[in-house]
C-alpha positions in Angstrom: -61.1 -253.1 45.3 -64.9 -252.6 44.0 -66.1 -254.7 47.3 -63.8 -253.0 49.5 -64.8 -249.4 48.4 -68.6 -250.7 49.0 -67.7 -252.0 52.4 -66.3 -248.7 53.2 -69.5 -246.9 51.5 -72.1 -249.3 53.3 -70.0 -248.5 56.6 -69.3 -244.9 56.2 -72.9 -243.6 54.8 -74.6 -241.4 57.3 -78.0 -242.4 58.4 -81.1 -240.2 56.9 -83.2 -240.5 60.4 -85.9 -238.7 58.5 -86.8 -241.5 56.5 -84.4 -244.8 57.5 -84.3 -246.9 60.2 -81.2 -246.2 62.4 -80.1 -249.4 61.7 -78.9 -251.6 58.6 -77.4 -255.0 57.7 -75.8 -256.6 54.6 -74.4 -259.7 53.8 -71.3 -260.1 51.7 -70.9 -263.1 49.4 -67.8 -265.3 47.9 -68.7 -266.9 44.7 -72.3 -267.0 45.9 -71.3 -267.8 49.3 -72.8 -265.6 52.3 -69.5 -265.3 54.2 -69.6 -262.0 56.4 -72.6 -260.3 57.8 -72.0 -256.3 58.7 -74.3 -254.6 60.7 -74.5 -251.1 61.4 -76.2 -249.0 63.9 -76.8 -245.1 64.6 -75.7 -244.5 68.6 -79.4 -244.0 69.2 -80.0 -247.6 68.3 -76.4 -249.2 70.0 -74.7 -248.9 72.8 -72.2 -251.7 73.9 -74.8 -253.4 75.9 -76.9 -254.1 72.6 -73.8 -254.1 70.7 -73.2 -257.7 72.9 -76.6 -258.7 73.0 -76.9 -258.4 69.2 -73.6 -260.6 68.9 -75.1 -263.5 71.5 -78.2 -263.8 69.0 -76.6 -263.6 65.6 -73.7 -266.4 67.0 -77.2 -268.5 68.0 -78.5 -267.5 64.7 -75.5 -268.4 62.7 -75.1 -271.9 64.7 -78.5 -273.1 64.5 -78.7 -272.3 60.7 -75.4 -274.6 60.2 -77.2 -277.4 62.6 -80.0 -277.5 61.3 -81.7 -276.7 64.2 -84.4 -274.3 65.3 -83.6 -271.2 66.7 -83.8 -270.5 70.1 -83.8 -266.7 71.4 -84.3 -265.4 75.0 -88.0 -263.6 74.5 -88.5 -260.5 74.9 -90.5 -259.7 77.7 -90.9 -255.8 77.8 -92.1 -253.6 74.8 -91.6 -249.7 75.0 -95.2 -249.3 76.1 -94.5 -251.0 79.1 -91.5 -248.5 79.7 -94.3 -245.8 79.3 -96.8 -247.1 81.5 -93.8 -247.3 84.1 -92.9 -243.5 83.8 -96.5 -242.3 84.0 -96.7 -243.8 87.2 -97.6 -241.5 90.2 -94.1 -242.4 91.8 -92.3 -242.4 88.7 -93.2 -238.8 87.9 -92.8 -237.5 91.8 -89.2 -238.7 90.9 -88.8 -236.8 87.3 -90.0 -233.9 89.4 -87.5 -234.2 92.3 -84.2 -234.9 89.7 -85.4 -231.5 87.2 -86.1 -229.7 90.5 -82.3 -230.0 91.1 -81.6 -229.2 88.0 -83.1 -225.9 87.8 -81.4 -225.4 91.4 -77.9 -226.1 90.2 -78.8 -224.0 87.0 -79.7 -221.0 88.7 -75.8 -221.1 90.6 -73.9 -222.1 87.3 -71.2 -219.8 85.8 -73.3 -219.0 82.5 -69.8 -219.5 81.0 -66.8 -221.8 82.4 -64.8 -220.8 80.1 -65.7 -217.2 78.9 -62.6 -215.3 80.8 -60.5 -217.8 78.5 -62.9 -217.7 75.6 -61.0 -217.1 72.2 -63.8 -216.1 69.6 -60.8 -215.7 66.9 -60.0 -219.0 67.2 -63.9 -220.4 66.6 -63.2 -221.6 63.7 -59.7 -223.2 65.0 -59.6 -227.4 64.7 -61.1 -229.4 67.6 -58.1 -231.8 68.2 -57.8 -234.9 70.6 -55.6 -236.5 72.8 -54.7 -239.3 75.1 -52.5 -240.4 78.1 -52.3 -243.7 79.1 -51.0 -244.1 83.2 -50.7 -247.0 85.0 -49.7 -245.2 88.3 -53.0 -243.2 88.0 -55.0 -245.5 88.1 -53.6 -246.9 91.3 -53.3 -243.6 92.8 -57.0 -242.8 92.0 -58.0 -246.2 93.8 -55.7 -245.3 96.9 -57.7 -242.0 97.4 -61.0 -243.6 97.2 -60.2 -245.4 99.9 -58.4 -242.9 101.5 -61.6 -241.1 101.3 -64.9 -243.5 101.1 -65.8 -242.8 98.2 -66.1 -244.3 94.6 -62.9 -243.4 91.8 -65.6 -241.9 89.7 -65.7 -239.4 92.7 -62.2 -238.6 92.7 -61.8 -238.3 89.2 -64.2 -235.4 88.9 -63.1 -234.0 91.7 -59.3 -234.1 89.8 -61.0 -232.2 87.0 -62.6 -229.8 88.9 -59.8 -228.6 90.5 -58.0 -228.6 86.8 -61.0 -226.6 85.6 -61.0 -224.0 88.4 -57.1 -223.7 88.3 -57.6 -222.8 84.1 -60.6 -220.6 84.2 -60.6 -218.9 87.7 -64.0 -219.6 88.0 -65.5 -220.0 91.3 -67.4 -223.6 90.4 -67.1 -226.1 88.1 -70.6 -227.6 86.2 -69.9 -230.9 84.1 -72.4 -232.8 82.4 -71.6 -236.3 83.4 -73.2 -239.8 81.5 -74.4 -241.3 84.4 -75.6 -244.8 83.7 -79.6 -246.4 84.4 -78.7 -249.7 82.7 -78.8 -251.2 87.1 -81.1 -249.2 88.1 -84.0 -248.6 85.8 -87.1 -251.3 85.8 -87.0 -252.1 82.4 -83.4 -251.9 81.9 -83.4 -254.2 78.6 -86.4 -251.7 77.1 -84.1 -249.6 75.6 -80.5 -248.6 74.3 -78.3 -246.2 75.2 -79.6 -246.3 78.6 -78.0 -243.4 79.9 -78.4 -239.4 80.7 -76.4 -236.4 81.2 -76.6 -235.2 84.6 -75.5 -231.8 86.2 -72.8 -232.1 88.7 -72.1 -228.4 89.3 -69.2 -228.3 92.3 -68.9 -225.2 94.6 -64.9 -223.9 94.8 -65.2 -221.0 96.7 -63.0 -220.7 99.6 -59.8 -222.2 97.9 -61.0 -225.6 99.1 -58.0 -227.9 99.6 -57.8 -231.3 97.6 -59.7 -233.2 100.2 -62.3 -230.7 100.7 -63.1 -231.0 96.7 -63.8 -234.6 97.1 -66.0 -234.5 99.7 -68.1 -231.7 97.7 -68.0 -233.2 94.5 -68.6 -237.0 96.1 -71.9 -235.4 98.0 -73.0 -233.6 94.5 -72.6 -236.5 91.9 -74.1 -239.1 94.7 -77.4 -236.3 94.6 -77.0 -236.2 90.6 -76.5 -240.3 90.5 -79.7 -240.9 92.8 -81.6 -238.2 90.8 -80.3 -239.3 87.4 -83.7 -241.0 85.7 -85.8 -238.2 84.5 -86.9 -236.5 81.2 -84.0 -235.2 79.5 -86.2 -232.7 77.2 -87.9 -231.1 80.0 -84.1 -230.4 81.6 -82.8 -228.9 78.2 -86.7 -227.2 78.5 -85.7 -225.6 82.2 -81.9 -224.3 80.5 -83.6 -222.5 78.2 -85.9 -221.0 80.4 -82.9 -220.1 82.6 -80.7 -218.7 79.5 -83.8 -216.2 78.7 -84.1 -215.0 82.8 -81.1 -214.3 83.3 -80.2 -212.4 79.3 -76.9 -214.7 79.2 -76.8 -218.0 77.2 -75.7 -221.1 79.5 -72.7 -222.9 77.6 -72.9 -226.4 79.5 -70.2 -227.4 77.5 -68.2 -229.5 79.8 -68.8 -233.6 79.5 -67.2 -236.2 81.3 -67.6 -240.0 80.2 -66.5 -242.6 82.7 -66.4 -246.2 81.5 -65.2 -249.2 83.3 -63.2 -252.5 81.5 -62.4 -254.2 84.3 -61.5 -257.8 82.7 -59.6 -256.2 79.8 -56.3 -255.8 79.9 -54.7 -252.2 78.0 -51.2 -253.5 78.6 -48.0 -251.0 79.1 -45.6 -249.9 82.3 -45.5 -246.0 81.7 -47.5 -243.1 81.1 -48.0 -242.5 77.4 -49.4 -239.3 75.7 -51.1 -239.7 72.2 -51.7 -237.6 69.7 -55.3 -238.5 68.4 -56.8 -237.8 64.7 -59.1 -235.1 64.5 -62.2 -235.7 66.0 -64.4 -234.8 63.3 -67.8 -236.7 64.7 -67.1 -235.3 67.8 -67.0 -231.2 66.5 -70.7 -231.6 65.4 -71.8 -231.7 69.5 -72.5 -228.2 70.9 -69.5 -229.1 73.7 -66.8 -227.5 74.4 -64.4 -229.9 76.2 -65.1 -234.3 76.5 -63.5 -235.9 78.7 -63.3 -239.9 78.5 -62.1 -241.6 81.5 -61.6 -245.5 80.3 -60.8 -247.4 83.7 -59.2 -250.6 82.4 -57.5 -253.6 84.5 -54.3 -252.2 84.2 -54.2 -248.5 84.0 -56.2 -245.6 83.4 -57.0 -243.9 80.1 -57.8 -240.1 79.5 -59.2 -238.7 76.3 -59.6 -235.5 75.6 -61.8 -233.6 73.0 -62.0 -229.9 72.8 -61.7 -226.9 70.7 -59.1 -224.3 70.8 -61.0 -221.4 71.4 -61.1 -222.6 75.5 -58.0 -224.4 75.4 -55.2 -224.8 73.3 -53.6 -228.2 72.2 -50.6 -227.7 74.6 -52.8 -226.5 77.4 -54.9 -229.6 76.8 -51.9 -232.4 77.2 -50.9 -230.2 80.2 -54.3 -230.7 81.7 -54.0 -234.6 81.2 -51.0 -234.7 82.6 -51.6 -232.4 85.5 -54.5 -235.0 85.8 -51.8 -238.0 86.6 -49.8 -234.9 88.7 -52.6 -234.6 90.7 -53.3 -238.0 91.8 -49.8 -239.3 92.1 -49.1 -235.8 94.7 -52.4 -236.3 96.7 -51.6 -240.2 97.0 -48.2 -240.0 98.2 -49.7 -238.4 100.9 -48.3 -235.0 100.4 -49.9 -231.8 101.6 -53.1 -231.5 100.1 -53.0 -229.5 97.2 -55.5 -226.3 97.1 -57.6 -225.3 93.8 -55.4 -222.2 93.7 -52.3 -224.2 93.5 -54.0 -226.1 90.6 -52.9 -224.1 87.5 -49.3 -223.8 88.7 -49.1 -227.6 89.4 -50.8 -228.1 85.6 -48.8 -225.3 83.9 -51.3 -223.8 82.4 -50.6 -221.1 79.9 -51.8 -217.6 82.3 -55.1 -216.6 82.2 -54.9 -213.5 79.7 -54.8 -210.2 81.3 -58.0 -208.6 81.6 -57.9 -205.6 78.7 -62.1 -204.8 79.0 -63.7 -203.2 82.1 -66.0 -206.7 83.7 -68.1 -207.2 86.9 -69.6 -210.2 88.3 -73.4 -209.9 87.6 -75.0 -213.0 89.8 -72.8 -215.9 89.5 -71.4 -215.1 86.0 -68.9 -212.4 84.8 -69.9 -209.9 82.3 -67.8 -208.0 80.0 -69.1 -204.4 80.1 -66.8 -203.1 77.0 -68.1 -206.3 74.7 -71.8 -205.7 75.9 -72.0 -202.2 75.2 -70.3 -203.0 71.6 -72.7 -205.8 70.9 -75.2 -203.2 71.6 -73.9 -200.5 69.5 -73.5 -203.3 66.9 -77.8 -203.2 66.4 -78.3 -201.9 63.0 -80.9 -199.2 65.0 -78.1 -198.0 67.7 -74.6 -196.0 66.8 -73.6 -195.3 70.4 -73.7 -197.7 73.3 -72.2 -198.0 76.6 -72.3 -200.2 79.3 -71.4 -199.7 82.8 -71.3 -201.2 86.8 -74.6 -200.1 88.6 -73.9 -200.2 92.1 -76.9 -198.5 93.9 -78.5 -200.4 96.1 -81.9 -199.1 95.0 -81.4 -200.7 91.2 -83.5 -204.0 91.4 -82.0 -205.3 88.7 -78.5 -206.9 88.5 -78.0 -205.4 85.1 -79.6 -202.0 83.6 -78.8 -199.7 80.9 -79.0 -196.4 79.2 -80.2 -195.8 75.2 -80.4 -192.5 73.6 -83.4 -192.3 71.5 -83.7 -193.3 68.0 -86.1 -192.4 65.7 -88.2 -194.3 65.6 -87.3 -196.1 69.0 -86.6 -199.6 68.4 -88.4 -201.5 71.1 -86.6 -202.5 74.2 -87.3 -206.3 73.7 -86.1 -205.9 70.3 -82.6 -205.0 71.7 -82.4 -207.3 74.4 -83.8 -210.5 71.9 -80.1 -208.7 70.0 -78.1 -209.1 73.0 -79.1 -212.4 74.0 -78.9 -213.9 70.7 -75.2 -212.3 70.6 -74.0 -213.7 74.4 -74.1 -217.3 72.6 -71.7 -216.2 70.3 -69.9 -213.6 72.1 -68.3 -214.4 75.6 -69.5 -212.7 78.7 -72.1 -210.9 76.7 -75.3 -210.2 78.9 -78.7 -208.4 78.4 -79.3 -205.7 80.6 -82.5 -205.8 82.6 -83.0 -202.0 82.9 -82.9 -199.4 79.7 -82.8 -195.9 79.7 -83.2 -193.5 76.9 -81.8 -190.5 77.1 -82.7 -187.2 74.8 -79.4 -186.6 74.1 -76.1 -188.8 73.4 -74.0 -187.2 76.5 -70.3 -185.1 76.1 -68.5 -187.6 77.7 -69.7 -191.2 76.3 -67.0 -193.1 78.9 -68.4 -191.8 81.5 -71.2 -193.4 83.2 -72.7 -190.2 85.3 -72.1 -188.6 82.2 -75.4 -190.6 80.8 -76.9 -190.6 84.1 -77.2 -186.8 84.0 -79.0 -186.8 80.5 -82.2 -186.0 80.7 -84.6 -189.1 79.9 -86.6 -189.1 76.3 -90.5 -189.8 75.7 -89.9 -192.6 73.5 -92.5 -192.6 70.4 -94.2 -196.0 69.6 -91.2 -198.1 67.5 -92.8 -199.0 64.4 -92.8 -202.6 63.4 -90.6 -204.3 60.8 -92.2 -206.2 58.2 -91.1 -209.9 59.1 -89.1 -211.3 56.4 -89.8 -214.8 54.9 -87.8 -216.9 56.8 -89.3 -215.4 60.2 -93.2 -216.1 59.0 -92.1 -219.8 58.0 -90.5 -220.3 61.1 -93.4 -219.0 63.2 -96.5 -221.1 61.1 -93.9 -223.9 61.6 -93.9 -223.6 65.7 -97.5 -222.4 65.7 -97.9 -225.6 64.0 -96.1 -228.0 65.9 -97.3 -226.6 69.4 -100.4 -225.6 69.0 -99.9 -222.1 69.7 -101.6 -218.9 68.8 -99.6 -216.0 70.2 -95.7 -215.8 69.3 -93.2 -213.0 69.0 -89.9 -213.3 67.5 -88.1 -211.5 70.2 -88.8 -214.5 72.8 -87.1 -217.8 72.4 -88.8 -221.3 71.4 -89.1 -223.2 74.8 -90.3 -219.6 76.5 -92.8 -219.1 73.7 -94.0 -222.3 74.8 -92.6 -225.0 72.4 -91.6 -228.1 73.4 -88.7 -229.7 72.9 -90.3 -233.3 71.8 -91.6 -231.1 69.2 -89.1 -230.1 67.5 -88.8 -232.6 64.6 -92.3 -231.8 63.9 -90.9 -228.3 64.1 -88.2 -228.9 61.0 -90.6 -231.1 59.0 -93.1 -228.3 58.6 -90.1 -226.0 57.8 -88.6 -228.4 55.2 -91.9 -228.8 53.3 -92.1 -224.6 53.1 -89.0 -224.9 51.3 -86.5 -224.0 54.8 -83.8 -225.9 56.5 -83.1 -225.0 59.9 -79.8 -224.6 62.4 -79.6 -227.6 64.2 -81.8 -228.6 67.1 -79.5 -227.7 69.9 -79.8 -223.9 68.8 -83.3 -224.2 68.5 -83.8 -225.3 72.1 -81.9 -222.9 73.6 -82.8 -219.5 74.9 -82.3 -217.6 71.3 -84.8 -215.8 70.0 -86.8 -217.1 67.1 -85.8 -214.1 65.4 -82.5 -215.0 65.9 -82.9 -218.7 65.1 -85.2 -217.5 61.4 -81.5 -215.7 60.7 -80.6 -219.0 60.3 -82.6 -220.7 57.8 -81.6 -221.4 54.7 -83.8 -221.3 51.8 -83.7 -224.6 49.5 -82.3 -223.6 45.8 -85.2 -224.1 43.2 -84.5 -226.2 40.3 -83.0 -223.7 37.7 -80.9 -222.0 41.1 -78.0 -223.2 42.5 -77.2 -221.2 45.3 -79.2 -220.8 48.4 -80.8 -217.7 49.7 -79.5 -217.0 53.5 -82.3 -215.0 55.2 -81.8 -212.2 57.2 -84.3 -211.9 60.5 -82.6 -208.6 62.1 -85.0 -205.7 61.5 -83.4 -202.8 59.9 -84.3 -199.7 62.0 -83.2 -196.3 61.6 -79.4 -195.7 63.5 -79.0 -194.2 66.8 -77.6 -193.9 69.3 -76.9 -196.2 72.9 -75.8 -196.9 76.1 -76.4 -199.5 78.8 -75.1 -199.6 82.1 -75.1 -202.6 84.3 -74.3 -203.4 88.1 
């Protein structure tokens, strides 16, 4: 019992990447006897390609040792440095620039939300669950389609999804993050592990595209995201954040698909099965909102799905799995193709929730006017707030908005940095682009020409809060770790200038002021730093036990707002 619960300890014990190596080995004795050898490896070390390399040298290892004989390894012919010298290459980075340059294009079109019309924030703290069906006839029907249609199964299995995805949310595309593999294609393929990237495959659905329409798109987008897919991950989660700050709207890219392939293994069964999965614990630390693993094995086709109930319930998410198998079984027995808005009756998806809050379509996302103007009003500086549709055609700006003075005024970046910070938390929150402060809070607050007709306020100069601690450790710490000289907590890190390779750099100077930070995903998206020092926690001194939670919002005198957008 003492070696097992060691085992389990030596097996189980995260990795401290701050000062380990993501990778560890022990040997377990009988009687003095070395008789099992257990290695583990943090993903960022092992993939199953490594996984099988590492088992061809330890057999050689193991055999030569009982010979007698010397060891004989395959050499290793490339180091990382050569991997380096490769992507600094004049054509290597003319390709870099030509994959992120799609990437900001597809980001600029992108639904900030997918899912923020079916968004639950009650259920945020609900429990990620998992599940699984197993279909033999899917997985020929998927193959009959690609046929049918030219084009790879990986093709028609996003295209399946996105069709689910439309059908659930309404939206009018679909963007999934979607592993796409370099392991054939890069030049030093044996360099590194975990040899793959995320790439954007956003797929337009407007038109109520019929089932063979939505291939074709989605087969032309992920060939353009598969030929484009070797390029600097940190300068793409660089260009997001960029993007989340222009447009005042956090971008939830919370959508990842995972297609594997098991050709010469064999799953075994002769119906569709549906599994209920444990709790995907590991899983609920990503910032995603839905994984999807597609496991094509020799005999049948396996879905796994991860996600949390805030987007999609439990029994919504079985329905989309087996809506899934629907899909492809219909569209193969050469039926009538299916159109996306058939989707959601085909699925049975619970109905979208009737819309109780007034919304408009700002760009290519939906805004919730109600929930904006009472994120406003929730600023400790504003009382009233109201947000409202601007449709004059002389209003430059897709969103604008209305504030009646305070005294003193806080700052207009001030409450944007607020609202921002707020639309990754709240959905369909956005930050208006145009404020006006009126003199006056108006008679009729619901009305919108009610505000207009105020008459506007000379605002005095808002005077500045005294940062709090947390907010001057954070800004020495990205000062630090960038270089920088001029920073305000109202912008975010990347558009302050910091870099995402930076960002360890970022929590070491922060740990050794005494801070521990949210975790880097929050960082390195478009919140503001003030937003992000609200996160720190201070580290407990020796006689304390508790930690201190800082607090970065600046407390302002009450007032009150409005904000109208279009």
């Amino acid at each position: 019992p003492a070696s097992v619960a060691a085992m389990r300890a030596f097996v189980t014990e995260p990795f401290r990447l701050e000062e380990q190596l993501p990778f560890r080995a022990g040997v377990s004795c009988r009687d003095g006897v070395p008789t099992l050898l257990t290695i583990v490896g943090h993903h960022a070390s092992m993939d199953d390609w490594s996984i099988e390399a590492l088992k061809r040298e330890s057999a050689e290892i193991h055999a030569a040792i009982v010979a007698g004989r010397a060891i004989t390894l395959a050499p290793v012919r490339q180091q990382p440095v050569d991997l380096a010298r490769r992507e600094s290459a004049p054509d290597a980075q003319a390709a870099n620039r030509r994959a992120l340059g799609i990437w900001a294009r597809e980001l600029a079109r992108v639904p900030a939300d997918l899912f923020g019309p079916r968004r639950d924030p009650a259920a945020a703290d609900g429990t990620p669950f998992s599940v699984s069906l197993s279909s033999p006839a899917a997985l020929v029907a998927a193959r009959t389609l690609a046929a049918g249609h030219r084009v790879w199964p990986s093709s028609v299995y996003l295209a399946t999804l996105t069709a689910l995805l439309a059908g659930y949310t309404g939206s009018g595309s679909v963007p999934v993050l979607v592993y796409q593999g370099n392991r054939d294609s890069a030049v030093h393929a044996g360099t590194l592990t975990c040899l793959f990237l995320p790439v954007l495959v956003h797929v337009d659905c407007q038109g109520d595209p019929s089932f063979t329409d939505l291939v074709r798109r989605t087969d032309e987008r992920a060939r353009e995201a598969a030929d484009n897919s070797y390029f600097a991950y940190d300068q793409a989660v660089e260009i997001t954040a960029r993007q989340a700050a222009a447009r005042g709207m956090g971008l939830r890219l919370g959508t990842v698909v995972n297609q594997l392939r098991y050709p010469y293994l064999v799953r075994g069964g002769q119906r569709t099965i549906v599994t209920r999965n444990q709790r995907p614990d590991s899983w609920s630390l990503l910032p995603e909102d839905v994984y999807l693993r597609l496991s094509e094995w020799k005999d049948c086709l396996v879905l796994t799905l991860n996600a949390r109930p805030e987007v999609i319930s439990p029994a919504d998410g079985e329905r989309l799995l087996r809506g899934f198998e629907a899909l492809l079984l219909g569209q193969a027995a050469a039926g009538a193709p299916v159109h996306c808005s058939q989707v959601a009756a085909l699925a049975g998806f619970t109905p979208r929730p009737v819309a109780t809050t007034r919304r408009a379509v700002v760009g290519t996302s939906l805004v919730d006017l109600d929930r904006t103007g009472a994120e406003l009003a929730g600023h400790p500086a504003v009382a009233l707030a109201r947000a409202a549709a601007d449709e004059r055609p002389t209003c430059g700006s897709p969103l604008s908005g209305h504030l009646p003075p305070p005294v003193p005024a806080p700052s207009e970046a001030l409450l944007r940095a607020h609202l921002l910070a707020r639309s990754y938390t709240e959905p369909m929150v956005a930050c208006p682009e145009r404020l006006v402060i009126c003199a006056e809070p108006p008679a009729e607050p619901d009305q919108a020409d009610s505000w207009a007709a105020q008459p506007r306020a000379t605002r005095p100069a808002p005077v500045p809060a005294a940062p709090t601690a947390a907010e001057l450790a954070l800004l020495d710490a990205v000062r630090t770790a960038n270089q920088l000289t001029d920073l305000c907590l109202t912008d975010g890190y990347v558009p302050a200038g910091g870099r995402v390779m930076n960002l360890p750099n970022v929590l070491r100077h922060l740990h050794a002021a005494g801070w521990s930070g949210p975790p880097l995903d929050e960082v390195a998206s478009g919140r503001p730093l003030a937003a992000i020092a609200g996160r720190l926690v201070r580290h407990a001194p020796d006689d304390e036990t508790a930690p201190e939670t800082a607090h970065a919002t600046p407390q302002e005198p009450r007032t009150t707002a409005t904000s109208a957008h279009s």
